[in-house]
C-alpha positions as CSV (number, residue, x, y, z in Angstrom):
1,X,76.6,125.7,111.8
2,X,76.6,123.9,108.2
3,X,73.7,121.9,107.4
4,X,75.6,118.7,108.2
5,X,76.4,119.4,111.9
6,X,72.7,120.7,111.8
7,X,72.0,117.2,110.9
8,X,74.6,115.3,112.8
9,X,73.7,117.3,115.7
10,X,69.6,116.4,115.6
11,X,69.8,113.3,117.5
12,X,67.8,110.3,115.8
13,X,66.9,111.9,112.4
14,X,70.0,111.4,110.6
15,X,70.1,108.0,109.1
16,X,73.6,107.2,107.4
17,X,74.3,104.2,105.7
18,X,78.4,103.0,106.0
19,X,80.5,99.6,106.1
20,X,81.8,100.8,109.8
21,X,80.2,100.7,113.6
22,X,78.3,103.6,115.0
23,X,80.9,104.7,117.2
24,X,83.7,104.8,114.2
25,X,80.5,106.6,111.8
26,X,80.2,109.2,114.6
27,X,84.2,110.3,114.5
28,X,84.0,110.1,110.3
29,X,81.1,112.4,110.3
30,X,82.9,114.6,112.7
31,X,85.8,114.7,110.0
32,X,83.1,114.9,106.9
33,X,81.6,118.3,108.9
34,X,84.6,120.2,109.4
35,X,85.7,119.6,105.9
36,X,82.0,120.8,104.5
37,X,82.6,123.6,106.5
38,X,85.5,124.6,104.4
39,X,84.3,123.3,100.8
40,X,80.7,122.9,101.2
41,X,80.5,119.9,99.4
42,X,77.8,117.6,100.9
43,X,74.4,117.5,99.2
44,X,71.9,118.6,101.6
45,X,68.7,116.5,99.1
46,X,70.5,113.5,99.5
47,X,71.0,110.7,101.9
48,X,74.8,109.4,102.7
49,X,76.6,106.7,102.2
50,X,80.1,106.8,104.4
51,X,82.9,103.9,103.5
52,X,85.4,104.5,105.9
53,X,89.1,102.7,104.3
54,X,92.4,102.5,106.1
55,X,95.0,100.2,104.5
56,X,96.5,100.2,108.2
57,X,93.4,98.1,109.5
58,X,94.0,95.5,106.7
59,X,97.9,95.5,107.5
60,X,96.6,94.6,111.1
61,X,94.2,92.1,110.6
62,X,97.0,90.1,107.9
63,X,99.6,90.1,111.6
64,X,96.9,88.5,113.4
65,X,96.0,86.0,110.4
66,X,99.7,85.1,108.7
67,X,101.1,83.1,111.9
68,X,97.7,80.9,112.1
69,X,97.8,79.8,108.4
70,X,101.5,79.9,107.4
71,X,104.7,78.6,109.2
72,X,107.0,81.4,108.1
73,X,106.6,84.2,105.8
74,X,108.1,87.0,103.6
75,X,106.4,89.9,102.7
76,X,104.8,92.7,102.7
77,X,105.1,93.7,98.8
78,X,103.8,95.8,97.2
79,X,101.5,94.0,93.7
80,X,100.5,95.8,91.3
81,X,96.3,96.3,90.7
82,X,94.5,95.6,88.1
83,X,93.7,98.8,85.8
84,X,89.9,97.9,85.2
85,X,87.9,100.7,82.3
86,X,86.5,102.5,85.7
87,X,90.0,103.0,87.6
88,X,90.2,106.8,86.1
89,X,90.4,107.6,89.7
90,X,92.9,106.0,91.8
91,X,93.3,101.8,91.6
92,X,92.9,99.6,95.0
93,X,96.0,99.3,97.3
94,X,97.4,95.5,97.0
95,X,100.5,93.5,99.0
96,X,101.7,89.9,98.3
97,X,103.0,87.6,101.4
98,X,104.8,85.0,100.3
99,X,105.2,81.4,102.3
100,X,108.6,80.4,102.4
101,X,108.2,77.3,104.6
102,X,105.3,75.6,102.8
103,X,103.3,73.1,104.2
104,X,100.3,71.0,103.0
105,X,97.4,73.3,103.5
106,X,99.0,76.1,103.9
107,X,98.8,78.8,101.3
108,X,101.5,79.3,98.8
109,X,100.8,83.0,98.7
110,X,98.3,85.7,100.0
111,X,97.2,89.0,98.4
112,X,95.2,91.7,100.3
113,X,93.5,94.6,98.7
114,X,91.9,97.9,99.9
115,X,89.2,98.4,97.4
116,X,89.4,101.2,95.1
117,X,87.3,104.1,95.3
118,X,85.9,104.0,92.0
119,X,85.4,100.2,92.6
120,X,83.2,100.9,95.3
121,X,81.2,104.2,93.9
122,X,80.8,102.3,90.8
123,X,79.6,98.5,92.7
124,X,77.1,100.9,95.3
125,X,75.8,102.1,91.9
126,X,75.2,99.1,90.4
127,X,73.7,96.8,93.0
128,X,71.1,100.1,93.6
129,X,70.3,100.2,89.9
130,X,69.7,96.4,90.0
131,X,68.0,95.9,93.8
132,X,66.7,99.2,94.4
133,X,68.3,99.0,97.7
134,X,71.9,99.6,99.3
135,X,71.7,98.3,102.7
136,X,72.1,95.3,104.4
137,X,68.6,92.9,104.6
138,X,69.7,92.2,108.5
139,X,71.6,95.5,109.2
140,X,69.8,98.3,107.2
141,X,72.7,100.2,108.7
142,X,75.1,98.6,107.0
143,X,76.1,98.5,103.1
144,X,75.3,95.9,100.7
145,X,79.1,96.5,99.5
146,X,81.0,94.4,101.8
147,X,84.7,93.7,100.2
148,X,86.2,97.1,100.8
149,X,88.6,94.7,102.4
150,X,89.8,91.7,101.3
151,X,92.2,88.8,100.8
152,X,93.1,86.3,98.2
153,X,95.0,83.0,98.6
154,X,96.7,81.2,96.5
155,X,96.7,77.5,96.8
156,X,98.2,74.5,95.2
157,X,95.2,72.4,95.1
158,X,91.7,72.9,94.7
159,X,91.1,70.5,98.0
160,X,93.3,72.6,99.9
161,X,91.4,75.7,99.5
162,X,88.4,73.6,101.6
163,X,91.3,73.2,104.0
164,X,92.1,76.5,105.1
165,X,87.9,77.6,104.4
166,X,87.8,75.1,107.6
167,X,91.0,76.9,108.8
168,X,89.9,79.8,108.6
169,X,86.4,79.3,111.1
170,X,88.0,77.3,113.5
171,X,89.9,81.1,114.5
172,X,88.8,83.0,117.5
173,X,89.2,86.4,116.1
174,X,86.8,85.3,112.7
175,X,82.7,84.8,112.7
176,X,82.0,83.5,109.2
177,X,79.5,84.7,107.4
178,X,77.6,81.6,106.3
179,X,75.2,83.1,103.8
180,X,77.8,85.3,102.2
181,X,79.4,82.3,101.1
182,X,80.0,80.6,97.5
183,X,81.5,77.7,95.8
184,X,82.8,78.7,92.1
185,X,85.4,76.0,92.5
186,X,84.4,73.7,89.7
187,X,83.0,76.7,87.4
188,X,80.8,79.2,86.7
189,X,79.5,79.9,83.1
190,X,82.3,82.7,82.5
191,X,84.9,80.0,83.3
192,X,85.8,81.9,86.8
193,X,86.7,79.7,89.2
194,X,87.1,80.6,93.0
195,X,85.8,79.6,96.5
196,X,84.4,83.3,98.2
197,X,84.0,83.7,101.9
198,X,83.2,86.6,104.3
199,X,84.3,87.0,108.0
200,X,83.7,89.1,110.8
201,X,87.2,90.4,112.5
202,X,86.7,90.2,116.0
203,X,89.8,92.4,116.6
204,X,89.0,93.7,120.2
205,X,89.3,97.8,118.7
206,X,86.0,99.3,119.6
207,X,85.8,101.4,116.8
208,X,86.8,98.2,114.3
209,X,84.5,96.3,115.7
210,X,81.8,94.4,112.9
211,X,85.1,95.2,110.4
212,X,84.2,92.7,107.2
213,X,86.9,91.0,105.1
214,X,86.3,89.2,102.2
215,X,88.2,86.1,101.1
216,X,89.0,84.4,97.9
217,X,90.3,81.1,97.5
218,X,92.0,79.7,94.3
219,X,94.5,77.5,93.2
220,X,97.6,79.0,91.7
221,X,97.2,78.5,88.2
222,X,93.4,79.9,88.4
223,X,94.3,82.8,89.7
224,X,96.4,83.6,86.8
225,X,93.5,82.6,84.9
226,X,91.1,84.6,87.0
227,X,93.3,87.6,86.1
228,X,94.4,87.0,82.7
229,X,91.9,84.7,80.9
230,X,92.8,81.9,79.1
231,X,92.4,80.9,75.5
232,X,89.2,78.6,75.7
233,X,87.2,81.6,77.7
234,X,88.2,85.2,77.3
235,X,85.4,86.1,79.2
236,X,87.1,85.0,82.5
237,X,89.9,87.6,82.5
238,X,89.1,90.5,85.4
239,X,89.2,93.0,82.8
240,X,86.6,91.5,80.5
241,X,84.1,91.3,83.9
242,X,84.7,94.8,84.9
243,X,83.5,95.9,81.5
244,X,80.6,93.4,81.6
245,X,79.8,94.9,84.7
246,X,80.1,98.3,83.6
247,X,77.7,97.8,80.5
248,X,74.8,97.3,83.3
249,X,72.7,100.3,84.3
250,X,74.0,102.4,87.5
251,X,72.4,104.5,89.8
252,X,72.8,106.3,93.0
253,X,69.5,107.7,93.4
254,X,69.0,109.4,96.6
255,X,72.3,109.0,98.0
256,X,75.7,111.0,98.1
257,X,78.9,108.9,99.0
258,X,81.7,109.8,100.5
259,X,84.9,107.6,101.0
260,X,86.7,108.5,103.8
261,X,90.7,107.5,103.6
262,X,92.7,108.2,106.4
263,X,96.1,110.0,106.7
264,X,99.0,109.7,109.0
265,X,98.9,112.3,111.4
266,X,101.6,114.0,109.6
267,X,98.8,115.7,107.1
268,X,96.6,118.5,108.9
269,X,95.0,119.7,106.0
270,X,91.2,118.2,104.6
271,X,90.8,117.8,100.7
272,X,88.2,116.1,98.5
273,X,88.3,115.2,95.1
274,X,85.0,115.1,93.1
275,X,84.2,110.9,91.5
276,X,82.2,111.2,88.2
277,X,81.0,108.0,86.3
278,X,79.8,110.1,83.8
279,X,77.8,108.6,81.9
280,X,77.5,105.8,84.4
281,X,76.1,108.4,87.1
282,X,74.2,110.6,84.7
283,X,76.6,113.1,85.8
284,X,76.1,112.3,90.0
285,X,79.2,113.6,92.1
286,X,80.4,111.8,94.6
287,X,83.3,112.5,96.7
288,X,86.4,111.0,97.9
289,X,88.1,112.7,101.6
290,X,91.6,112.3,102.1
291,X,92.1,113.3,105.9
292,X,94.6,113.1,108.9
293,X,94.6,110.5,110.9
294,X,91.1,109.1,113.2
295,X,92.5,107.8,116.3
């Protein structure tokens, strides 16, 4: 028995800090132990930090969402992601769904996004360098990094993006987090100009249960500027913030993460690949698990 399963297996004394429920954590360590048994990769000084991502689960939660805020759509495609100075390893995975019956209200367009593993290594690293902490005030469970899922849509009006906020928490299947959200409509002092939410899907999965999904609203022509930057503010380009965020002091500490990324069921073998910041991490490993499928 590996020092993991030792751990796993020692009921009540192995704390683990993750963005899923305990009954999903429970199968992912399952998956992180056999692999460790192979590779003997998991740090036995340090804490971990488990981010389970499945693009599927996104994929899921936009087929329950699309028919409640758009009359007809096409889509998905696939978008291209940003390549941000940190993306040496793998980018985030993004579609586009396009309305093509628009109403008032409605969205023109919607992105989604799985966040990228070095997005969410490198974000872990910097909130602990800058709070000393990693977990959630109310859930010391749960991760402070929240937006390994998310959505972005694309309005035509900045008045319309309040209209589907209220849309959006009149749903059944969405709790709103009220304290996670913020109003960057009319500016903020990089020029970035947005409207953030976070929900709760209440997707009747046990093991999805508590799943988190972050959600940007923005006109159409901010989001190009959001992206881009424009000529009066540089600064407001996604590139330029990614290496503003980047020039801030990261650390990991005490913890090991692992992101867990799930496989069809077509793929029976385990493999990990090794996440240095370098410099960033002072030379801390983390790991990224590609596995077959977690039913």
């Amino acid at each position: 028995m590996t020092h993991l399963e030792t751990r796993i297996s020692t009921v009540g004394s192995f704390p683990v800090i993750s963005n899923v429920n305990p009954l999903r954590l429970q199968r992912l360590l399952e998956v992180i132990a056999q692999t460790d048994r192979q590779e003997q990769f998991i740090d036995k000084d340090k804490e971990l930090i488990v981010i389970g991502r499945n693009h599927r689960n996104l994929y899921l939660f936009m087929e329950e969402l699309l028919p409640q805020i758009m009359a007809a759509h096409s889509g998905p495609y696939p978008e291209s992601s940003f390549m941000f100075p940190h993306h040496f390893h793998g980018k985030s995975t993004m579609n586009k769904y396009v309305n093509i019956s628009y109403h008032p209200g409605e969205p023109v367009k919607i992105i989604s996004r799985t966040k990228g593993t070095a997005s969410i290594v490198e974000k872990m690293a910097r909130i602990y360098a800058e709070k000393g902490a990693i977990t959630d005030a109310i859930n010391p469970a749960h991760t402070l990094v929240e937006d390994i899922y998310g959505i972005s849509a694309g309005m035509k009006r900045a008045e319309e993006c309040y209209l589907l906020q209220d849309k959006l928490g009149t749903l059944p299947f969405l709790s709103r987090d009220s304290a996670k959200s913020k109003d960057y409509l009319h500016g903020n002092p990089n020029g970035y100009r947005a409207l953030h939410d976070t929900f709760y899907w209440n997707n009747g999965f046990p093991e999805l249960k508590g799943m988190r999904i972050r959600v940007h609203y923005e006109t159409e022509a901010d989001f190009v500027k959001n992206r881009d930057g424009d000529g009066k503010n540089p600064r407001r380009a996604h590139r330029a913030y990614a290496s503003c965020k980047l020039e801030k002091p990261h650390s990991l500490g005490k913890y090991q993460v692992v992101v867990v990324d799930h496989r069809s069921n077509l793929e029976v073998t385990f493999s990990h690949k090794r996440i240095d910041l370098s410099d960033k991490l002072n030379g801390q490993v983390q790991y990224h698990l590609l596995c077959p499928q977690v039913n």
